[in-house]
C-alpha positions in Angstrom: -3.2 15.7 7.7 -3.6 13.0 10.8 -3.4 9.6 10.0 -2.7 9.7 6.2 -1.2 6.3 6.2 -3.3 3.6 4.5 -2.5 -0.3 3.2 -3.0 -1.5 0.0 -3.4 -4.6 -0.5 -2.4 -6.1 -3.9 -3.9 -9.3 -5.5 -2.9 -11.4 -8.6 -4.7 -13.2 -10.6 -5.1 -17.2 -10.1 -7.4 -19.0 -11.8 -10.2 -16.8 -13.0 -12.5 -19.7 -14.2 -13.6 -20.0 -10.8 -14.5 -15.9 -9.8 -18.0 -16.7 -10.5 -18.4 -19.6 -7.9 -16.6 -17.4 -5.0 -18.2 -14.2 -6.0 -21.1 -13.5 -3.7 -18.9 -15.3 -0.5 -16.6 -12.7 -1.9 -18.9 -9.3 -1.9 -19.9 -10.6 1.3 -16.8 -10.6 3.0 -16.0 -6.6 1.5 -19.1 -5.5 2.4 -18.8 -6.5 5.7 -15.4 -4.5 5.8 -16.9 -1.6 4.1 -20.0 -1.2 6.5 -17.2 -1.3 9.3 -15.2 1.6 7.6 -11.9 -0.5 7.7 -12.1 -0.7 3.4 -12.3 2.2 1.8 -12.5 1.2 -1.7 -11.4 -1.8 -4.2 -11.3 -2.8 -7.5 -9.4 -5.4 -10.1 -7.2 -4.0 -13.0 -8.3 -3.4 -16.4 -5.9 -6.3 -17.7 -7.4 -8.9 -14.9 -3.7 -9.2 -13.5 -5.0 -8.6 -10.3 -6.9 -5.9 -8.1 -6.2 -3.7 -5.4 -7.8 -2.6 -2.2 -7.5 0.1 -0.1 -7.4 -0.2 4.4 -7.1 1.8 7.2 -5.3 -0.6 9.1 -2.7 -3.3 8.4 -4.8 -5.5 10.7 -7.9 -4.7 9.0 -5.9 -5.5 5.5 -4.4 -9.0 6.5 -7.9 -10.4 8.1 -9.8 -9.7 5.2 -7.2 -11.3 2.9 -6.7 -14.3 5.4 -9.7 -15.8 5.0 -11.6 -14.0 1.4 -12.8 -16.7 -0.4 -10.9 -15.6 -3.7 -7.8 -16.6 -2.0 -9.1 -19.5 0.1 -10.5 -21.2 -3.6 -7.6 -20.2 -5.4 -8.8 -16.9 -7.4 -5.9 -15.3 -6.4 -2.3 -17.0 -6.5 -1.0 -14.2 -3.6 -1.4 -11.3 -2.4 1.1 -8.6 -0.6 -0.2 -6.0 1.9 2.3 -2.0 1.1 2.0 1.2 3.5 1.0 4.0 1.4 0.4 7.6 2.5 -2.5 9.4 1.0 -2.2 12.9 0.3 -4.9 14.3 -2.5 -7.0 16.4 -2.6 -9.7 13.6 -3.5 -8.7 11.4 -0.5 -8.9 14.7 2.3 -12.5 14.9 0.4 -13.3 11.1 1.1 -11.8 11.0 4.2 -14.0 13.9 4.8 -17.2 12.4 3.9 -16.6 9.2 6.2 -16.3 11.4 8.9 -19.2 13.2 8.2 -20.9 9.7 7.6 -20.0 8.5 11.1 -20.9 11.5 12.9 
């Protein structure tokens, strides 16, 4: 499988009260990485810890975190960027499917 290596990038929690404010900055800012294929997908956790999303590049990973509004207006207390190598079924089909999409 080439290039199975993705980064996660982990966020917790800060102070929630304020999500609503920074949302649509925040959308925003993913979208953009989404419509440039560098974010795959994302999410928060059921128990509003924190969230998680998913690169294809380091790089890509540590510009979107740099300056997302959630961390800029305190949303999220810190984040952490992890290496993590993909190897499901689900993600060959994804993976797939972006290809396909960029073709």
């Amino acid at each position: 499988m080439a290039n199975s290596v993705r980064h996660v990038l982990f966020y917790d929690s800060g102070d929630l009260s304020l999500a609503a404010q920074h949302f649509a900055a925040h959308q925003a800012r993913y979208q953009e990485f989404m419509r440039s294929g560098t974010l795959l997908t994302l999410g928060p956790f059921s128990d509003r810890a924190g969230s998680m999303a998913i690169f294809t590049t380091r790089e890509a990973a540590e510009e979107f975190a740099s300056a997302d509004p959630f961390v800029l207006n305190g949303v999220v207390s810190s984040w952490q960027i992890r290496e993590w190598n993909a190897a499901t079924l689900l993600y060959l089909h994804f993976q797939g499917h972006m290809q396909e999409c960029s073709a």
